[in-house]
C-alpha positions in Angstrom: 0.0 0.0 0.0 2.5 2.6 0.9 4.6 1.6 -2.0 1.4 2.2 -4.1 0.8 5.7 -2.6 4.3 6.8 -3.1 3.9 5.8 -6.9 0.6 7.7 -7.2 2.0 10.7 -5.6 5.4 10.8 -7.8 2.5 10.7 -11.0 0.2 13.3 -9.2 3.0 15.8 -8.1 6.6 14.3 -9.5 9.4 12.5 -8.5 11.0 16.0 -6.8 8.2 17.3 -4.9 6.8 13.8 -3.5 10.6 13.3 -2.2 10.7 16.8 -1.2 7.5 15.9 1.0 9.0 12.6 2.5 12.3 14.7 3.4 10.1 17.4 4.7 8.2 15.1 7.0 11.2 13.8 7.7 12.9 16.4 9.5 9.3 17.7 11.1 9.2 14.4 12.9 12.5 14.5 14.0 11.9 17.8 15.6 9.2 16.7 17.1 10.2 13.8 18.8 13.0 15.6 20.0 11.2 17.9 21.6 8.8 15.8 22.5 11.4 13.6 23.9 12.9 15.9 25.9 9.9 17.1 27.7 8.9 12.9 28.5 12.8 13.0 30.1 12.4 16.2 32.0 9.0 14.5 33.3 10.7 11.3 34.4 13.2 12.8 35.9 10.7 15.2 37.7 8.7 12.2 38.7 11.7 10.0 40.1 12.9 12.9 42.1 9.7 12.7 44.2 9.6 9.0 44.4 7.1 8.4 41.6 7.0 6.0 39.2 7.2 7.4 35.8 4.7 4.3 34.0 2.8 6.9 32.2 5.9 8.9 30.5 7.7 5.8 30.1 4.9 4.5 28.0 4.6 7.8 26.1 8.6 7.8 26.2 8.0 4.7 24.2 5.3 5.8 21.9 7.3 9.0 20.6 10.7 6.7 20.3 8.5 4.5 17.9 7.2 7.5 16.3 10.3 8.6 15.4 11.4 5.4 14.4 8.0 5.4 11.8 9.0 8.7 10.7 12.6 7.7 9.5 11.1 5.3 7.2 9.7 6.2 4.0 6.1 6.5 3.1 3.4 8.7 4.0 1.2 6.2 5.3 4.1 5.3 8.4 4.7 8.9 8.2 1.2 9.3 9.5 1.2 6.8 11.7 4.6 8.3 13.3 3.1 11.9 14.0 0.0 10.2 15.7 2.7 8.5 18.1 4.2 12.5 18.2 1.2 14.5 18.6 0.5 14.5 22.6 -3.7 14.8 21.7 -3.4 11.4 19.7 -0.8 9.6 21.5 -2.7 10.0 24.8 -5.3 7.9 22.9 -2.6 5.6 21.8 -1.4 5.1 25.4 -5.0 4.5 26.6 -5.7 1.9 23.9 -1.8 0.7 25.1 -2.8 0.8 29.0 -5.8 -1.2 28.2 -4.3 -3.8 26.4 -1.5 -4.3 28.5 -4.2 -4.6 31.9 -6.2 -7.1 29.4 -3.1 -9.3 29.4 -2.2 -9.0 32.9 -5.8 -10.5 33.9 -5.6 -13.0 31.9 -2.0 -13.9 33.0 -0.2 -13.6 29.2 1.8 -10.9 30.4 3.2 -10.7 34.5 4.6 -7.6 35.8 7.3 -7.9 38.3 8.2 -5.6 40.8 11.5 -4.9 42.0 
């Protein structure tokens, strides 16, 4: 599918501009998950100073490390996908959906959480 959209785009726009969009993308994602990033890390560090622990930011921290991962690759259908792991209105719907999941697991003894 992707590879299919990227062809369709090259013929709707040409070869320059549809690269010129994946580059652009690109470097917008990486921006954003740096910053991003950085304000998960500042949060953790925040949260472990005061005895907390972090679960929520770690799970974002890991939702925004594979949004920039989706972002690095090609296409604009992962590209997509990667700025709703980026954008903190989506990815707090992607870490509720995550949460959920992971609880549904728990009680049904697929997954067991240790604690130290």
């Amino acid at each position: 599918m992707e590879f299919y959209i990227l062809i369709e785009a090259g013929r709707m726009i040409g070869l320059g501009p549809t690269v010129g969009l994946i580059l652009l993308t690109g470097v917008a994602g990486a921006w954003l998950a740096r910053s991003q990033g950085m304000e998960i890390i500042r949060r953790i560090q925040q949260e472990t100073a005061h005895g907390h622990m972090p679960a929520i930011n770690l799970i974002d921290g890991a939702l925004v490390l594979v949004g920039g991962l989706l972002l690095l690759t090609p296409g604009f259908l992962t590209d997509l996908l990667g700025f709703s792991f980026l954008v903190p209105l989506t990815r707090d719907l992607w870490r509720k959906t995550l949460v959920a999941w992971l609880e549904a697991q728990v009680r049904q003894g697929t997954v067991t959480i240790h604690r130290l």
